[in-house]
C-alpha positions as CSV (number, residue, x, y, z in Angstrom):
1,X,108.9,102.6,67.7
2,X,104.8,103.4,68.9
3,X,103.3,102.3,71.5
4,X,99.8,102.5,71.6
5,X,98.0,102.0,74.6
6,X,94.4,101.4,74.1
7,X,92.3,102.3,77.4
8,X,89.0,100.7,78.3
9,X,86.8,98.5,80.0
10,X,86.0,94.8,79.5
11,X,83.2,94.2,77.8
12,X,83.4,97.5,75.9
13,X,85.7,96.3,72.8
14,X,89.6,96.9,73.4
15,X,90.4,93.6,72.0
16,X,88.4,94.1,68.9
17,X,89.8,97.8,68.3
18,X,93.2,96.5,69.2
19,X,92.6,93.6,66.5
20,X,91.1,96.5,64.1
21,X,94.0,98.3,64.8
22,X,96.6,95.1,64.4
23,X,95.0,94.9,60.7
24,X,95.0,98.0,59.4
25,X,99.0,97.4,58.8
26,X,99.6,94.9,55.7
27,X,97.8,91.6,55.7
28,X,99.0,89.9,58.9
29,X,101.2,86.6,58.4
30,X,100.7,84.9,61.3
31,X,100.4,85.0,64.9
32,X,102.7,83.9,67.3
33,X,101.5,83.5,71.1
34,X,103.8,85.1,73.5
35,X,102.5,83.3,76.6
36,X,99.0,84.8,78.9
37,X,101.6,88.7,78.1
38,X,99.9,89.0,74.6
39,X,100.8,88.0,70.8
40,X,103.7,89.2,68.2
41,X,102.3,89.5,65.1
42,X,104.4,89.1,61.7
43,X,103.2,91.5,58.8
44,X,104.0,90.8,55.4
45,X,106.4,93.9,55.1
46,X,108.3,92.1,58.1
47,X,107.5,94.9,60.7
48,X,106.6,93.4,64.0
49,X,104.0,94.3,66.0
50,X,103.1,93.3,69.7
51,X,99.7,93.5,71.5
52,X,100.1,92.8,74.7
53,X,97.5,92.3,77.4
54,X,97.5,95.1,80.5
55,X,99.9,95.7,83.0
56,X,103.8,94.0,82.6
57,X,106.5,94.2,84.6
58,X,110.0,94.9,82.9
59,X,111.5,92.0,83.3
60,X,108.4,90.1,81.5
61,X,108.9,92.7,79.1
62,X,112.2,92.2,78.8
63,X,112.0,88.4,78.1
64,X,108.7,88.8,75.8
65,X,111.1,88.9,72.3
66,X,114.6,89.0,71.8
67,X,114.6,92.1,70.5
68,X,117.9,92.6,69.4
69,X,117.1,89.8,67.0
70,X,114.1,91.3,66.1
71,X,112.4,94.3,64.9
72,X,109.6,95.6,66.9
73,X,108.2,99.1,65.2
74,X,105.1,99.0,66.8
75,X,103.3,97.6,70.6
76,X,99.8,98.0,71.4
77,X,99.2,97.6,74.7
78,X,95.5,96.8,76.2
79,X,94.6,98.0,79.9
80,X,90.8,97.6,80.7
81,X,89.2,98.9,83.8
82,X,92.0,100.7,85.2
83,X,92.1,103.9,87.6
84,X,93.0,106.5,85.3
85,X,95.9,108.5,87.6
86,X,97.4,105.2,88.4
87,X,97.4,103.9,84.5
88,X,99.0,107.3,83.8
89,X,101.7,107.1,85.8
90,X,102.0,103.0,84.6
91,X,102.1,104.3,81.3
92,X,105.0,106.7,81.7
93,X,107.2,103.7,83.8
94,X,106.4,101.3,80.7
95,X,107.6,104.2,78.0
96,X,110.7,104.4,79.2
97,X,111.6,100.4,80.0
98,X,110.6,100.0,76.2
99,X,113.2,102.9,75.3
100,X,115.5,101.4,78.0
101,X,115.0,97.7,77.4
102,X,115.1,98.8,72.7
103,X,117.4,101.3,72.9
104,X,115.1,103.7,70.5
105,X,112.6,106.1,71.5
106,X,109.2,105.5,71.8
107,X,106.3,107.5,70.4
108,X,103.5,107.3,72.9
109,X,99.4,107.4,71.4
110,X,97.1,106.8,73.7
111,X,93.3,105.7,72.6
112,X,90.7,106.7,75.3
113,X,88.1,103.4,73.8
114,X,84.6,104.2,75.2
115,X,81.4,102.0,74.4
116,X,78.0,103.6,74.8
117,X,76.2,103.6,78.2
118,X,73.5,101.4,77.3
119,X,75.0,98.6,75.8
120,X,78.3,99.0,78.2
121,X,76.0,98.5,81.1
122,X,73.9,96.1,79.1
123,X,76.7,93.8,78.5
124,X,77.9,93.8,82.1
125,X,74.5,93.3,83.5
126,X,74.0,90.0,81.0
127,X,77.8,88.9,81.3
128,X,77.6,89.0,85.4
129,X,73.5,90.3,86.0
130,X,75.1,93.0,87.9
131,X,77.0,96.2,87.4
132,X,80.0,97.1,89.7
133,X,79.4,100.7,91.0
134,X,83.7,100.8,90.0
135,X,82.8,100.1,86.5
136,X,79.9,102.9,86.4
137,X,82.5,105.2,88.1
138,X,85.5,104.1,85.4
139,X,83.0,104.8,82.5
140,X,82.4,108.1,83.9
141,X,86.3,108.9,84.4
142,X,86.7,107.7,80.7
143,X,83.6,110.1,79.5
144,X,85.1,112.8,81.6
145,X,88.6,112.4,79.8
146,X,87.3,112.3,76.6
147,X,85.4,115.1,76.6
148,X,87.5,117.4,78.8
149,X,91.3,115.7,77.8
150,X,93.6,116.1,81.2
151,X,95.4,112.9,82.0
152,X,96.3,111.9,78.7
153,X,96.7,115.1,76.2
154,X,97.6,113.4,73.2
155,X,94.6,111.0,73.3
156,X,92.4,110.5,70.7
């Protein structure tokens, strides 16, 4: 099983590279809503894949798909504007409740997503005609990982 946790900031994209990524697999079938968690997704080759919005607790998880019934190979999970130490160690607690909750073991990929500084900013300052100092120091933690990889060395 992957999961792949896409790492952003609103307004920057994650949802449309999580649906790029979603699409690259076989034509999607249909979608089926799994509550606010996220969506499982049914490919026509059958594989299953899950994209599911930011932080979950294990028991949410847990009760997301039975998944003894069935076959999850892949879960993309979204987290937007999140400290970068604290998502780290969130992603490592997450890892293993999927390989505890499966029973398989989980490849981890984690995608650093990082829109340009002007139209970042751009789209913050029209969505809410302000910027957040937190969100100009996040962009800068995100530019600082992907330039100098620490957190997170497999990211791509």
């Amino acid at each position: 099983m992957k999961l792949i946790n896409l790492i952003g900031l609103q307004r920057c994209g994650c949802h449309a590279v999580s649906n790029w990524l979603l699409h690259q697999r076989n034509s999607v079938k249909e979608e089926l809503s799994l509550d606010k968690s996220g969506s499982l997704f049914l490919t026509q080759e059958q594989n299953k894949c899950i994209v599911i919005n930011g932080f979950i607790n294990e028991l949410d998880f847990a009760n997301l798909v039975d998944f003894k019934k069935i076959k999850i190979d892949t879960i993309i999970n979204v987290y937007e504007d999140c400290e970068l130490n604290v998502l780290k160690q969130q992603i490592e607690w997450t890892t293993k409740s999927i390989e505890y909750i499966t029973k398989q073991k989980v490849e981890v990929i984690n995608i650093v997503e990082l829109r340009d500084v002007f139209n970042c900013f751009a789209s913050f300052f029209y969505k809410y005609e302000v910027i957040p100092p937190h969100i100009i120091n996040l962009w800068k933690a995100r530019a600082t990982e992907i330039l100098h990889p620490n957190l997170f060395t497999n990211s791509h």
